[in-house]
N, C-alpha and C positions, 0 to 999 in steps of 0.2 A: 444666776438668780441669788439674792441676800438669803442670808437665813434667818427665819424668822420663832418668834417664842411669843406665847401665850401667856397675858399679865392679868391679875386679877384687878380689880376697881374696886377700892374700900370706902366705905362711908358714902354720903354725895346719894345725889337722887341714881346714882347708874349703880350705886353700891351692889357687889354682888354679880355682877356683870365681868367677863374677862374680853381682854382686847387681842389683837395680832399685830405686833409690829413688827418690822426689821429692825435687825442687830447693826452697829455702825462699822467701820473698819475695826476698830475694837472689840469687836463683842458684846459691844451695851448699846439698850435699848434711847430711845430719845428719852432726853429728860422731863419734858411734860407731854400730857396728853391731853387735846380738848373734844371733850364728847358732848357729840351735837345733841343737843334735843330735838323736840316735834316742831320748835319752833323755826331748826336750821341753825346757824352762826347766831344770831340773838338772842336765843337759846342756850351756848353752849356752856359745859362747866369745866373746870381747869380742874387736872388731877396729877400731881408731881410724883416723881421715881423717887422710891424708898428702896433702901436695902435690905431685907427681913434675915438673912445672915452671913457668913464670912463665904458662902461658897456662892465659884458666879453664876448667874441664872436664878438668886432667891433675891428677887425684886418682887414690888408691888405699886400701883400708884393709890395714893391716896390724894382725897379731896381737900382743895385748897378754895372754892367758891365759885361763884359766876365768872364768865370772861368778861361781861359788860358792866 
């Protein structure tokens, strides 16, 4: 089983909201995330991996806008 870590969601209508991803071969998480709305995939909002500081595991994604 991957291991997985717990990312917060800044900004963005999901703002406030934390997510679970898997870690890669590397240790880091995917670079973006799209979280769905009520709408499904037509709905959803792009939120990019930030690095909040020099030790690993202090990510966050923040909002970058709609997918569509």
């Amino acid at each position: 089983m991957a291991a997985t870590v717990e990312i917060p969601l800044v900004d963005g209508p999901a703002g406030g909201q934390r997510v679970t991803v898997e870690l890669d071969s590397n240790g880091r998480p995917p670079l973006t995330h799209h979280h769905l709305g009520p709408g499904g995939l037509a709905a959803a909002e792009i939120y990019e991996l930030e690095s909040t500081g020099d030790e690993a595991g202090d990510w966050r994604y923040c909002w970058r806008g709609p997918a569509a």
